[in-house]
N, C-alpha and C positions, 0 to 999 in steps of 0.2 A: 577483518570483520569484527565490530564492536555487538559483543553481547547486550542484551537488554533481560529485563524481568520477563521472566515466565510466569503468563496470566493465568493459563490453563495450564495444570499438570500431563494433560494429555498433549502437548504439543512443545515439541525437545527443543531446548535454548535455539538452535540453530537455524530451526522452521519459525522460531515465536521472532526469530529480528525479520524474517522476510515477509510476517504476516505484521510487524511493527511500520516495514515500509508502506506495505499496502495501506497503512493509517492515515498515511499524509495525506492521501487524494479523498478529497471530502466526500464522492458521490462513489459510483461505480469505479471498479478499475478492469485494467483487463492486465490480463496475465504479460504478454509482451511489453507493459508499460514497466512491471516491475523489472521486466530482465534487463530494460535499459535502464536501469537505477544499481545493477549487481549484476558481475558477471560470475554466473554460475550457470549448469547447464539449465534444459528446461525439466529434465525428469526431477533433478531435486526442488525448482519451484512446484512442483504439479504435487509433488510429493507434500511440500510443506500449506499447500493448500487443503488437498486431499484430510492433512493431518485438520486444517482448521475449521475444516466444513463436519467432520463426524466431531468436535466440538462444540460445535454450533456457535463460532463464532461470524462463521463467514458464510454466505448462500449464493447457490451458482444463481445466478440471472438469466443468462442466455452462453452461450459457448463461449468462453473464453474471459467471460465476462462475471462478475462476483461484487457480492457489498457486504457490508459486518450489519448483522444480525442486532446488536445491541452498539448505540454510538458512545457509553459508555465506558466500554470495553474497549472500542478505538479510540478515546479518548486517554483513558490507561495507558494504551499501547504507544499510542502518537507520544505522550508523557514521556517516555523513558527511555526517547532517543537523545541523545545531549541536544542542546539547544544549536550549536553551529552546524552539528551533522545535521539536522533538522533545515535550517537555512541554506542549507547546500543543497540540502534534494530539494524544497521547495520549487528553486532556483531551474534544476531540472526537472520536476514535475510540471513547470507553467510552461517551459520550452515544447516540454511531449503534447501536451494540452493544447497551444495554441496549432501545431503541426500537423497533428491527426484528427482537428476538427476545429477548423481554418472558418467555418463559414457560421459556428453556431454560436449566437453572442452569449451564451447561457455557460460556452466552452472560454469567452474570451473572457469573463467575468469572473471564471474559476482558476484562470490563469496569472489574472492579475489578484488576486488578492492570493495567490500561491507563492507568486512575485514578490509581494507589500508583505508577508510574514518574516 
């Protein structure tokens, strides 16, 4: 696992790369999307989440589901993942995208310019 900057001082190097991945997905994510992007359990995603919501980086939406607070900040954070680590999750962020939401052109449009990055 490649380190990245730590935006917030309240959020420990190891939580701030899983809340980095959460940056590539431009709209909402949900938490199962990260954990097919890093295998780690789910108590230490919920954890590094938990960590970035009393930040306020990140705001639950609905169960499971979360967006960043400032797109600045994810911008930052999407930053300071190397550029091919970047194109490699892309690559897999547009695969999840197209799969668990097959029917929404709003979902196939997010997937292809996830693709085209």
């Amino acid at each position: 696992m490649k380190m990245v900057m730590v935006y917030d001082s309240h959020v420990t190097d190891r939580n701030n790369y899983f809340i980095a991945l959460a940056s590539l997905f431009d709209e909402d994510f949900a938490i199962e999307w990260i954990e097919e992007l890093v295998e780690m359990k789910a108590s230490e995603l919920l954890k590094a989440i938990d960590e970035a919501i009393e930040s306020n980086l990140l705001i639950r939406k609905k169960p499971g589901f979360y967006y960043f607070k400032d797109l600045k900040k994810r911008q930052v954070l999407r930053d300071s993942l190397p550029q091919e680590e970047r194109e490699r999750l892309h690559r897999l962020i547009s695969r999840i995208m197209l799969r668990e939401i097959p029917d929404d052109p709003s979902a196939t449009k997010a997937a292809a310019n996830c693709a085209a990055r």
